[in-house]
N, C-alpha and C positions, 0 to 999 in steps of 0.2 A: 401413486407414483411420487416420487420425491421431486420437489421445489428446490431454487438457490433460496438467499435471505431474503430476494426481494420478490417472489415469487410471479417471475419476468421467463424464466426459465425451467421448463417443465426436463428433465433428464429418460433418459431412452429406456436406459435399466436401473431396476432395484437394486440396493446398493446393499456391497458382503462386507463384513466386519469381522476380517481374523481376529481371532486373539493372542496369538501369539504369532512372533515372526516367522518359525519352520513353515505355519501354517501360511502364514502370508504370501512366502517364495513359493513354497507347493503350488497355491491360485494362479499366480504370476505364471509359473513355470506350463501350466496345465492350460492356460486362456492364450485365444486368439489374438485378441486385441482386452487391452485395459489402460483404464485411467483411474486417476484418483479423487473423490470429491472431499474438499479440507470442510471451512466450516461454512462455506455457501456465499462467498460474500464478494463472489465476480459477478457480473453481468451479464455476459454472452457464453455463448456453450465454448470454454473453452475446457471444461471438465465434461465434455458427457462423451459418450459413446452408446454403441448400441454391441461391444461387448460385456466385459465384467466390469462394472463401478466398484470400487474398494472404498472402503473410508480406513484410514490407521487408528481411529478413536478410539478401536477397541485394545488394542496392544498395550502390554504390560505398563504401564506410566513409571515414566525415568524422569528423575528432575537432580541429577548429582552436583554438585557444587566441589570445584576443585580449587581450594582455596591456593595449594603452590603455584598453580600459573594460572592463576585469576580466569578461571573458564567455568562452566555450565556445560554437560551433557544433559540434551532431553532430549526425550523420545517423541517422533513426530506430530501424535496424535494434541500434544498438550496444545492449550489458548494461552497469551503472551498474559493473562492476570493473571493464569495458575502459576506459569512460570515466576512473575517479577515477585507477586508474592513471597514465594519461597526465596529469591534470592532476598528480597527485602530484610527477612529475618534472619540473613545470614550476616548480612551490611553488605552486600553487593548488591552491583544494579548494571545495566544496560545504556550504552547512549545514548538510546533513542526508541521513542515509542509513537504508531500508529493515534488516530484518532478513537478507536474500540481496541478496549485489552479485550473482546470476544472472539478475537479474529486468529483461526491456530497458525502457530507459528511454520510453518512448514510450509503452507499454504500461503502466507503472506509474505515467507522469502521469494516461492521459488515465479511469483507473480510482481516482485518489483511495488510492495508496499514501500514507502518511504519517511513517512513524517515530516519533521521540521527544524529547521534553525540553517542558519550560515555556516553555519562548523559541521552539521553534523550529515554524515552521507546515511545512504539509506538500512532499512532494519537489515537486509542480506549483507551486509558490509561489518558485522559481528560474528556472522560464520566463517569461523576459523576450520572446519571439517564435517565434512555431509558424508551419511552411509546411506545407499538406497541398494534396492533391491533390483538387481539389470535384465532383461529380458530371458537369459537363459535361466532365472531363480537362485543366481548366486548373489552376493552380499560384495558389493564395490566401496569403497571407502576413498578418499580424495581431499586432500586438506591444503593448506595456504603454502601456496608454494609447489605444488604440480601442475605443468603443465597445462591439464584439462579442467583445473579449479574454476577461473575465473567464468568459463562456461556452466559450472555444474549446480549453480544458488539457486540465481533465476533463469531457470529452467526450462518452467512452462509444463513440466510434465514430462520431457520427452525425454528422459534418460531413462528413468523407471521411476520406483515408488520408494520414495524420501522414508527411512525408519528411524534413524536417531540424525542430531544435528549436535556440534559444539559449537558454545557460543562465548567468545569474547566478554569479560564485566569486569566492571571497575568498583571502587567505591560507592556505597551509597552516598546521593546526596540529599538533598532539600531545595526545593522549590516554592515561589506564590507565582499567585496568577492571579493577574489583575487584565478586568476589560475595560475598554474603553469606545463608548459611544461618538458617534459624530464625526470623524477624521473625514475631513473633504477628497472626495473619492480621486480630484486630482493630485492630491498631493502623496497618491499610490506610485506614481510616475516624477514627479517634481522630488519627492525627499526619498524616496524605493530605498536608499542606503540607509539611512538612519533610521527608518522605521521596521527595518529586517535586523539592522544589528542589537536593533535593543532590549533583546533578552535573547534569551539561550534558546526559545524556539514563540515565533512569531505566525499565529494565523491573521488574518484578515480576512473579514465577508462580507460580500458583498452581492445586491443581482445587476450590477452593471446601469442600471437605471437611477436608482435614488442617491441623489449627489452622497449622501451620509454613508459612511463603511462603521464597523464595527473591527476591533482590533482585542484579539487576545494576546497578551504579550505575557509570558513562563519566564519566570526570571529565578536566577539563584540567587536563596534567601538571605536578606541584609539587603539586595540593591536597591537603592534607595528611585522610588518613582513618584511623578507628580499627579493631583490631582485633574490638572490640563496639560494636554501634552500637543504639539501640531496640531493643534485647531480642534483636537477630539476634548472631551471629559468622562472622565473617572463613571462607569457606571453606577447608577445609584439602586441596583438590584441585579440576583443572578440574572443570566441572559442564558440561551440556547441559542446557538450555531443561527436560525431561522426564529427570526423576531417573534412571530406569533404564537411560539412552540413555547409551553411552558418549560423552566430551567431547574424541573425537578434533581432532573437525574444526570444533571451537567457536573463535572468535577468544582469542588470549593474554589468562587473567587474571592474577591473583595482583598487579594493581597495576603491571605489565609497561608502559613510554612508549613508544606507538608511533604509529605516522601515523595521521590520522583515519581514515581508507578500510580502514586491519586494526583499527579497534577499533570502529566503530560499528555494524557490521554484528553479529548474532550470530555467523555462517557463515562459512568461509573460501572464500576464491574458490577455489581450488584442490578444494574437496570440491564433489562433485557430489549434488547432492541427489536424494533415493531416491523412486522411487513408488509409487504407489499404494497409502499405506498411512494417507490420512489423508483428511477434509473439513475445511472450516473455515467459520467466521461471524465475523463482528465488529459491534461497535453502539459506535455514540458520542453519550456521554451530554455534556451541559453540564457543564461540571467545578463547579459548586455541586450539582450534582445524586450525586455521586462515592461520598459517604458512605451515600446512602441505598440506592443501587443495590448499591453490595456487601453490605448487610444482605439485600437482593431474591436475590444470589447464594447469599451461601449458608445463606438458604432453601429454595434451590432444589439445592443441593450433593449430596443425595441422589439427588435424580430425576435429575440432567445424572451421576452417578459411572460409570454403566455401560457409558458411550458417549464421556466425555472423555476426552484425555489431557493437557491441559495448557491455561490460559486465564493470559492476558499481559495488564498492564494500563500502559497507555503513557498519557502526557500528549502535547498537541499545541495551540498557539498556531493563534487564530483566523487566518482567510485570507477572502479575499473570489472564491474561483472558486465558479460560481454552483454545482455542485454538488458540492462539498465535504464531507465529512462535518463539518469545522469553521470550514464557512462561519458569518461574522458572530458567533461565539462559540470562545470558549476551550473545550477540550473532552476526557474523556479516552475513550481507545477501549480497549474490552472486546472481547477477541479470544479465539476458544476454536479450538482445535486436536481433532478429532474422528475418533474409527475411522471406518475405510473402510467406513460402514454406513448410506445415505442412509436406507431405511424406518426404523432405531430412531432417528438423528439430528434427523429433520424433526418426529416430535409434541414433543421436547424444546427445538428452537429456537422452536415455537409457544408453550410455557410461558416459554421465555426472554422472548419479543415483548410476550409478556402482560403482562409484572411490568416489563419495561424500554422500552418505548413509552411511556404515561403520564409514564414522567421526561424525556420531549423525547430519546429514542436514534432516532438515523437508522441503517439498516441500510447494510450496505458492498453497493458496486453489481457488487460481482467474486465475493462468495462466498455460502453459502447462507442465502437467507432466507426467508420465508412470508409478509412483508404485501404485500396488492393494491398498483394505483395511488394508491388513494385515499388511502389510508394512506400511503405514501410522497410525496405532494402535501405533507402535513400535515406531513409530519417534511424535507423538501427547500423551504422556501416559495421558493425561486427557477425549480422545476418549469416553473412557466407561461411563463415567460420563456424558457427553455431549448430550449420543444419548439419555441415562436414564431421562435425565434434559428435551430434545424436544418429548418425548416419554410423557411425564406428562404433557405438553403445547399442543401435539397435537396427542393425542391416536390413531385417526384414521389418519394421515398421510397425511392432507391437505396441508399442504408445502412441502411435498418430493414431488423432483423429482427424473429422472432418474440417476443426477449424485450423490444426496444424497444415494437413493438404492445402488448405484454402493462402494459409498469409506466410507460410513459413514449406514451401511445397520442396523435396528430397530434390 
């Protein structure tokens, strides 16, 4: 039986792989229920079913570059390397990239991946027009500026199955990327502005216990940065995200100008990411809300040390897809990286919900969380809109599953 990436989730059915799209609507049009499995790298069954699983992987590969209006048609099945790649040697590029160029594009819009930096909104906020495949087997098309757009990115699955996407690019540019060890974990809260504004896309790690954070700051090439910066210094060797991990297969730091596509990512496309050795959660707070949430963490530093291994804290410019985690607000996301251990993981992310809901945190729709429906209504208010929008695309319910029933119910 087929596993996700982190081999946490075991899925109902073996998975079909059209190869061509006639072939693909015929499936669709012919199955009870279907969903789509991208390249595995949610958390919770929000891909399974126990009708037909599709993967698009096998479908013709589109990657066209349309240099008169600065846009990108590909085909669902591609990963955002294969993709930026190809724009790279075109000299265009993307505004923003994910931690793993492994992750397919299609999969990582229609679940509200986001990235990083103050400027930049998340990777579904470059689809300029999505084609999927709608429950009767016919071919729906939807672009910037329709009505039913701002519903139809992230998705979740429940329109039907994503077969090409246009995507927005600009100029290629250049980037370094320099880390920085030691930043006093309170001055995540005391300077939060200056140390998010200063590069074009800002991580910081940390597990909420050890005073010292770690800071990658992506900066465009020429900004001039110092060897000590807020209390942290200049790393004196590559690093990995998690201290211990060696930084084989980390993108070039030490300040090194390279294409955006090898420096925005953490990960090299060329490494293959390992499994089964980790769960994850994320929550996105209102960025006014920033300061008070890391004092909520680490109070909670104790209780989360036995079960983390690393929490990342990223900014991300407001967007208006309706369920966004940074729809209608500027916002920054709180991401924790966890052992492979769902019974001790889940009372600790109940304690997280508890201290980081009240500050307006939406939970991520791909990885693990514990609030009902209801609770997720209140923290999504475009919910009603949404179920209404996949409710007129697909009346009788051929894309729910059991976790749509569950948190998002007709």
């Amino acid at each position: 039986m087929t596993k996700n990436w982190a081999g946490n989730i075991t899925f109902s059915a073996d998975v079909r792989t059209p190869r061509t799209v006639p072939e693909l609507q015929e499936l669709v049009r012919l199955s009870e229920n279907v969903r789509v499995l991208g390249s595995g790298h949610s958390f919770n069954r929000i891909a399974d079913t126990t009708g037909t699983l599709l993967s698009v992987a096998g479908l013709p590969r589109i990657a066209s570059i349309d240099l008169s209006d600065d846009s990108v048609s590909i085909s669902a099945g591609l990963r955002y390397g294969e993709v930026t790649a190809a724009l790279q040697d075109e000299g265009r590029a993307l505004h923003n990239l994910g931690s793993l160029p492994h992750i397919s594009v299609a999969g990582a819009c229609a679940t509200g991946t986001h990235g990083s930096g103050d400027t930049n909104r998340p990777l579904a906020a470059a689809v300029r027009a999505i084609t999927f495949v709608a429950a009767d087997g016919e071919l729906v098309t939807l672009a910037r500026g329709d009505a039913d757009f701002p519903g139809s990115v992230i998705s979740l699955g429940a329109l039907g199955v994503t077969v090409l996407l246009q995507l927005d690019t600009q100029p290629s540019y250049e980037l370094s990327q320099v880390v920085y060890d030691g930043l006093p974990v309170a001055r995540l809260g005391t300077d939060f502005e200056e140390i998010f504004a200063s590069a074009y896309s800002v991580s910081a790690f940390t597990d909420w216990v050890d005073p010292d954070v770690m800071v990658w700051r992506k900066m465009h090439a020429g900004t001039p940065y110092e060897p000590t910066w807020l209390g942290a210094r200049q790393a004196d060797g590559s690093r990995h995200p998690i201290k211990s991990m060696p930084a084989d297969f980390a993108t070039q730091q030490h300040g090194v100008v390279g294409a955006w596509n090898e420096r925005l990512p953490h990960f090299r496309l060329e490494f293959t990411p390992s499994n089964g050795e980790e769960l994850q959660s994320e929550y996105f707070v209102p960025r006014a809300a920033a300061p008070q949430a890391f004092e909520e963490l680490q109070r909670l530093g104790e209780r989360m040390a036995p079960v983390i291994q690393i929490s990342e804290v990223r900014t991300i410019a407001a967007d208006e897809q309706w369920l966004s985690p940074s729809q209608g607000r500027d916002t920054v996301a709180l991401h924790f990286t966890w052992i492979q251990d769902e019974a001790a993981v889940r009372p600790v992310v109940a304690d997280l919900e508890e201290a980081l809901l009240p500050l307006g945190a939406r939970p991520h729709w791909g990885k693990v969380f514990t609030a009902d429906a209801a609770t997720l209504r209140e923290c999504y208010p475009m919910v009603p809109e949404f179920v209404a929008l996949a409710g007129r695309y697909d009346p009788a319910g051929k894309f729910r599953n059991d976790y749509l029933n569950t948190y998002l119910p007709s």
